[in-house]
N, C-alpha and C positions, 0 to 999 in steps of 0.2 A: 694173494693180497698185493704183492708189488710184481714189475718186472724185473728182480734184481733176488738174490739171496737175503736171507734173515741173518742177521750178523748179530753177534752180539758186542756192544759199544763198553770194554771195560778199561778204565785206565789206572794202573795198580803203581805202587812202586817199582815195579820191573819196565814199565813200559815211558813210552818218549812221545814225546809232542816239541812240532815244530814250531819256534817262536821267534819271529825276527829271521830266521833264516837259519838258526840256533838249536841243538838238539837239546833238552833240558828232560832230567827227570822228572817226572811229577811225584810231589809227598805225598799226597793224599790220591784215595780209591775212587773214582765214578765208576759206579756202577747201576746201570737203567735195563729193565727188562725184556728180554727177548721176546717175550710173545704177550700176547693181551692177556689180561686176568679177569676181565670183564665179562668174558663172553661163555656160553656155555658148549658143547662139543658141536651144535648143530646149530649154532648162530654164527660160530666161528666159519664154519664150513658157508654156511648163508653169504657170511661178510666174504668174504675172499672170491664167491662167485661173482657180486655184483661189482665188487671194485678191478675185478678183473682185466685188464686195456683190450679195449672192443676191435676186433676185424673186420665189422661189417660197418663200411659206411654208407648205404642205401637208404639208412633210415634212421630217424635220433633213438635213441636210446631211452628205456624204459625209465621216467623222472627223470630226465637229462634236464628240461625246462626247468623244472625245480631246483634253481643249482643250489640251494640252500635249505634243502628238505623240505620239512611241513614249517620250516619256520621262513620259507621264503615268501617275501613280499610279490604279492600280485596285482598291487594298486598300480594306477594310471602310470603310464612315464610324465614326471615331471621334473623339474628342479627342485625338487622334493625328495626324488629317489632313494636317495642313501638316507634320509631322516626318516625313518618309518617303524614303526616299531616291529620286530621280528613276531610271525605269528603264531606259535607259540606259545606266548607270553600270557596264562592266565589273568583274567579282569583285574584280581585284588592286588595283582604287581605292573598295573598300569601305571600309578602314580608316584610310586619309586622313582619309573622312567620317565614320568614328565618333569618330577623333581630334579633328575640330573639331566635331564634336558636342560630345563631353567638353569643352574648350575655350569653347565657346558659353554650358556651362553654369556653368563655373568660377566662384568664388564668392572674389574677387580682398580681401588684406586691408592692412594701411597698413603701413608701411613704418616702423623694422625689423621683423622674425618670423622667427620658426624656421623659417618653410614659404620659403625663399628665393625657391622659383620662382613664389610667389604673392602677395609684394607687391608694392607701390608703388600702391595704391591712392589715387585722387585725386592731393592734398590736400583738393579739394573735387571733388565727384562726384552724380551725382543717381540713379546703381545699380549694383549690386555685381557684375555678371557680364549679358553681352548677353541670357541667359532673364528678368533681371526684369521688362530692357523688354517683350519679346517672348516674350511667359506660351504655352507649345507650340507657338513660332513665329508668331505671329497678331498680330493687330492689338489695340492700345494702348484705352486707355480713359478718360475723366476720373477723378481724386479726387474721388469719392463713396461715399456711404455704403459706407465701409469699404474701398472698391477701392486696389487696389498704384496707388501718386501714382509709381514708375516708368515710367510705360509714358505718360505723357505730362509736358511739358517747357513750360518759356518760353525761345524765342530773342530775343538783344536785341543791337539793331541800330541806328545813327543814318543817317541819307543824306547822302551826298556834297556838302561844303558848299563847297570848291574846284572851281575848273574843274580843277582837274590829280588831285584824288580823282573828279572826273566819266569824265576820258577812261580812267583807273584803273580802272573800273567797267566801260567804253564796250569799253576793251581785255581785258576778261578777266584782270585783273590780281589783284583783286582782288573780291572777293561784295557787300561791307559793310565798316562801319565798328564797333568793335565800341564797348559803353561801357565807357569809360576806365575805371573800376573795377571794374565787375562781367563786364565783358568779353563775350563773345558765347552764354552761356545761363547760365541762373540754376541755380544749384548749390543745392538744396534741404539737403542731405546733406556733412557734412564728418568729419575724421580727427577722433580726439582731440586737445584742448588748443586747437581753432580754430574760429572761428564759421561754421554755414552762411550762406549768402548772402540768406537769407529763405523763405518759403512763394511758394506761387502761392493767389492767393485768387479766386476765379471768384464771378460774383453773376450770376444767370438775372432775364431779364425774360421774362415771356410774353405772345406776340402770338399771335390767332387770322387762317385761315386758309378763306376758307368755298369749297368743290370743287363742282364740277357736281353737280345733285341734292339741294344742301344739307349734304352734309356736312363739317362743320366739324374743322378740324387746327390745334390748338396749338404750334407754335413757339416754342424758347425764344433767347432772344437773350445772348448770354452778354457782361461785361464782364472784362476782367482788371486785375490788379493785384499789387503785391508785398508781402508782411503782413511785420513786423519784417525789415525789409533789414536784413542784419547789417553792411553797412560804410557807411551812409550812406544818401543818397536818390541813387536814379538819375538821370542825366543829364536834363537836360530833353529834349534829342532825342530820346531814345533808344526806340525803339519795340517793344513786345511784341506775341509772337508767339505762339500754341499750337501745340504739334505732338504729335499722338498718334504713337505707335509703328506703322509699317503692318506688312502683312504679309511675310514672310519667300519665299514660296514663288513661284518659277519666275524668279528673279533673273539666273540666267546666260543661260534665252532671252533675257531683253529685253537684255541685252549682248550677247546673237546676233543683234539685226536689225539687218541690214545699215543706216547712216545715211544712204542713198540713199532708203530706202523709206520712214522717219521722214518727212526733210525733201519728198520727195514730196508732204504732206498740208501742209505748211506755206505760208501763204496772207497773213503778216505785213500786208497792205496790203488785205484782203480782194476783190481780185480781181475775182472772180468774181460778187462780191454776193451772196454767199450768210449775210452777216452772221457766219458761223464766220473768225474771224481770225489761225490758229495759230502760237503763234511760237517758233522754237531756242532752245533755251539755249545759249550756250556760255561752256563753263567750259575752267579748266587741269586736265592730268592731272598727278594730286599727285608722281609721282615723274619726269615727263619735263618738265612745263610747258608743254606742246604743247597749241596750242586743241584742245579735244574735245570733242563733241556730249553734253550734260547730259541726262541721261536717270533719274536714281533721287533718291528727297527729294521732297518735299511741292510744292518748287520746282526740280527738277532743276536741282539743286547739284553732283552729284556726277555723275560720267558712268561710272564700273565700279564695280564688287561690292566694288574692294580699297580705291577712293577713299568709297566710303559705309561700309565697316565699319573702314578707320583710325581716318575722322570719329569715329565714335561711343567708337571708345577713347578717342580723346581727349579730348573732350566732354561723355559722358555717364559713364565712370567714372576718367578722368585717367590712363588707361595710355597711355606712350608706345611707340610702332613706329618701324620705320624711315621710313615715309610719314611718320609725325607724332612728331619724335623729342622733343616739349620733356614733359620727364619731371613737371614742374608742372602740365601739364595747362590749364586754363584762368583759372589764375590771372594777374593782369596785373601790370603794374609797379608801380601804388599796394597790392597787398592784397602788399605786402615777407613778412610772418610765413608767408603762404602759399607764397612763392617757396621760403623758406628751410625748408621739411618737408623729415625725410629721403627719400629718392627710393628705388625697388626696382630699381633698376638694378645687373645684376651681372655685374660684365665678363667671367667665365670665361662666361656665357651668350651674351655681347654688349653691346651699348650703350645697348641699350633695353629698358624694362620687359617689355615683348613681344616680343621678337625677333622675324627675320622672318619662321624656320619656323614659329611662333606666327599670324602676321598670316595666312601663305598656306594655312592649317590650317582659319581662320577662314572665311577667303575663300571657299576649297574647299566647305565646307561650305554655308555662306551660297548660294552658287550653284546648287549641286544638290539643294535641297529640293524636291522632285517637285509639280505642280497637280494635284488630285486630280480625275477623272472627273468630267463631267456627270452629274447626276439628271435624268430623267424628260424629256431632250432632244430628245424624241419624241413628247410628248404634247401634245395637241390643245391642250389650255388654252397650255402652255408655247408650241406655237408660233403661238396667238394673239398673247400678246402680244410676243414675235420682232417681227411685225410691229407692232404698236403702237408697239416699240422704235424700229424703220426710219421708220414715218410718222411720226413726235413729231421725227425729225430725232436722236435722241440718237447713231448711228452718226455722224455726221459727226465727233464729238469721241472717241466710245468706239470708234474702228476695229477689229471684230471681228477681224481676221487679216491674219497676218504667215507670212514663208518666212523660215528664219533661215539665215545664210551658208552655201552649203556650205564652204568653208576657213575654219569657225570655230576660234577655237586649242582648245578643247575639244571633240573630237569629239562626246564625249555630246549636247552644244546645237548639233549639226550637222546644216541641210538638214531641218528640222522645222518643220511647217505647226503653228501655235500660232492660240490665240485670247485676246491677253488683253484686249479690248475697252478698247482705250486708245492713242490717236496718239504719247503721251508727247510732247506739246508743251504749250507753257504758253496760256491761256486768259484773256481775263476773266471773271472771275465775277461781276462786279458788286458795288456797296458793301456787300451785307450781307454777301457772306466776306469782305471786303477785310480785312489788318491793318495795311496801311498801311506795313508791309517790303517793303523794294525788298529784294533777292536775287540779286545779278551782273543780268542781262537781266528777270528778271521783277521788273514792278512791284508796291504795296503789294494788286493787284487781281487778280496773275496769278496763276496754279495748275498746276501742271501735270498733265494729264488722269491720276488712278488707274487704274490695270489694274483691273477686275471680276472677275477669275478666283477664283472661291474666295470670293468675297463671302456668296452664299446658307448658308457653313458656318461663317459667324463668330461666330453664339451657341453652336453643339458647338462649336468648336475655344476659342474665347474667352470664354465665360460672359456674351456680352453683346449688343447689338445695337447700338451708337453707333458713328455712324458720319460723315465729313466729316474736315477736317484737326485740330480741335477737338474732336470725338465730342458737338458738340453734338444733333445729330440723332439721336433714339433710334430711328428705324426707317426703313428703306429709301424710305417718303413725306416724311419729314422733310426727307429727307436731298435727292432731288428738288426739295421745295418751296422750298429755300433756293438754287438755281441764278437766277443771275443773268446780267447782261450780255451776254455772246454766245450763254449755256444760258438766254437767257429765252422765246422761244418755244419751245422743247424744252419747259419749265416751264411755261407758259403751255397748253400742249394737253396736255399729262399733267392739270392743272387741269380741264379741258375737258370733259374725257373722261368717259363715266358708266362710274358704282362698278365694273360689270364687267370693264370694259376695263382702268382702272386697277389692275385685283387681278387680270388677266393679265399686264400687267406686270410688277409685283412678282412673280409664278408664275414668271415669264422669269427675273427677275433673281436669284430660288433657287437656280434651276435651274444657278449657271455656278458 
């Protein structure tokens, strides 16, 4: 099933986690399953053949195109690609998904209005509806030259200065610390009659980069910072963070892989010696509080579809759900004038700006946006560099293939062999991505490995090529050459490599 041993991931009162740099006991037990309980003796056996890392790169591999089983989309490439419905999805659950389609795109406004069902907007907010993060479902961008400043954010965060906010962190109790005024992300955008909380101001330094052969790659190094904070100066702790918006598409597989087969690849003490060191998240699920295996966010923060897209009501445009029912949104107890906006809350609907059939609409949707077909997944160049991909070591972190539960609760993401070239464990990257936010279990240096699926169609679908947690790196090399700490030799032989090898590669990396 994997290339790495079957571990089992327990953390009891005997045992220690690193936090802040801090060895803390943990009070409470996580305890997740060693091996799948899905499977029967000869499907098991089935699964572990096909997810097996291939030798042979002469030829693609048996449904390699299909990177998203029978639910991968096979429609035209267009600027449409990531909005498709996964195929799959029986007729009589079409309109669910058109429902939170519409919904997805709703364009939410402040509170009072005439459109009842569509206020409560903020107080402070940083987008009007989840399309302006995620512009045809895709991936986020920097504020530049003219580009939607929605689709990317600053998170802000202090680290745990108590041993009892340590074990708080150590327990899964809690992510972070937020700042005391500005609270846990910077709201660029507010209602009428109240101040936004400031701009994000980004200043690039460029460093060069010289590749086997001579050829030379400029890197930009980006600083951040906050322009007119509108309540003050932020904490001195308090640490900024970038976060582009990712992509949208194949959501509900990656909550289809069984967390036996996750934590399979995970190596926290690196073992093995093989320098790849991957480590769990675990977080609480927002409406049980029950540890759950983190798996979605920049830093698997969140561990299902419903607990990543409450977040975002709440955080990026101040609508309340029942997951996340404070109708203020991210105002804190010092910004009082913000507390006291009217709220869009209206009880013949329910108690929340969003009610749940709203949330689970959402959810629905979010989950079944279909991965659109390989390109050219057969072609000689492509499975060149396939294997360049293999020998650089990048499969160790980017785990080509997963078997998704058969008793998944949504059939559609049921018993489907996927590819999204990603462990979903956290990594260090080394000090040039670091932001220096801790994030519940990952450190200011951890990341948790992106899915690749769909990557090669992110200028059609997205109007752009940047790419990383930041979109500092404008192209697919960039993006590479900024790999650090446990991706430094991966980084170190893509460097290595002459120009053709390296532009097989990138061919590979189109191609998914």
């Amino acid at each position: 099933m994997s290339p790495f041993p079957a571990r089992r991931l327990l953390f009891s009162a005997l045992a220690c986690a690193t936090i802040a740099g801090i060895s803390v006991a943990l009070a409470a037990g996580f305890d997740f399953p060693t091996k799948r309980t899905d499977l029967t003796q000869a499907d098991a056996k089935r699964v572990a053949e096909v997810t097996r890392p291939t030798t042979d790169f002469s030829k693609a591999e048996p449904y390699e195109a299909m990177q998203a089983g029978g639910a991968t989309s096979i429609d035209p490439v267009t600027q449409d690609a990531f909005s498709r419905i996964s195929a799959t999805i029986p007729f009589e659950e079409e309109q669910p998904f058109k429902l939170g389609n519409a919904l997805f795109k709703k364009l939410w406004v402040s509170a009072p209005s005439s459109t009842l069902a569509s206020d409560g907007l903020g107080p402070l907010f940083n987008a009007r509806s989840c399309m302006n993060c995620h512009v045809n479902d895709g991936r986020g961008r920097p504020p530049e030259a003219g580009a939607n400043t929605a689709s990317m954010f600053l998170r802000l965060a202090r680290p745990a200065r108590t041993a009892e906010e340590e074990r708080a962190i150590a327990n899964a109790e809690i992510l972070n610390f937020p700042d005391p005024v500005y609270g846990r992300q910077l709201q660029d955008r507010a209602v009428a009659g109240l101040p936004s909380e400031g701009k994000m101001k980004i200043e690039y330094t460029e460093e060069t980069v010289t590749l086997a052969g001579g050829e030379i790659v400029s890197l930009r190094r980006p600083r951040y910072s906050v322009d007119n904070p509108g309540y003050g100066p932020l904490d001195p702790a308090t640490t900024i963070s970038p976060r582009v918006a990712p992509a949208m598409i194949g959501l509900g597989l990656i909550e289809a892989i069984p967390e036996a087969d996750i934590l399979a690849n995970a190596d926290p003490d690196d073992s093995n010696g093989d320098g790849i060191s991957g480590k769990a998240a675990i977080v609480r699920d927002h409406r049980t509080g029950k540890p759950a295996l983190g798996r979605f966010g920049w830093k698997a923060q969140n561990a299902s579809v419903r607990d990543q897209s409450a977040d975002a009501f709440a955080s990026d445009i101040g609508i309340s759900t029942p997951d996340r029912p404070a109708a203020y949104g991210d105002c804190t107890e010092a910004q009082g004038t913000c507390r006291d906006m009217p709220d869009g809350v209206q009880k013949r609907l329910g108690n929340e700006e969003a009610p749940g059939p709203i949330l689970d609409l959402v959810t629905f949707y979010s989950a079944n946006l279909a991965v659109p077909a390989r390109r050219k997944a057969s072609f000689p160049e492509t499975l060149n560099g396939k294997k360049v991909f293999y020998d650089s070591g990048c499969a160790a972190c980017h785990v080509p293939k997963f078997v998704t539960r058969r008793d998944s609760a949504d059939k559609a993401q049921s018993f489907q062999l996927i590819w999204p070239y990603s462990d979903f464990l956290l990594h260090d990257m080394g000090e040039g991505l670091a932001d220096g936010q801790q994030v519940g279990f990952a450190s200011g240096r951890e990341w948790r490995t992106p899915p690749l699926w769909g990557i090669g169609l992110t200028r059609t679908v997205s109007g752009h090529s940047f790419f990383l947690h930041d979109g500092r790196a404008r192209n697919l090399t960039e993006a590479i050459l900024w790999h650090g700490g446990e991706a430094q030799k991966s980084r170190d032989a893509f460097a290595s490599l002459p120009a053709d090898s390296r532009q097989a590669l990138i061919t590979f990396l189109e191609s998914l």
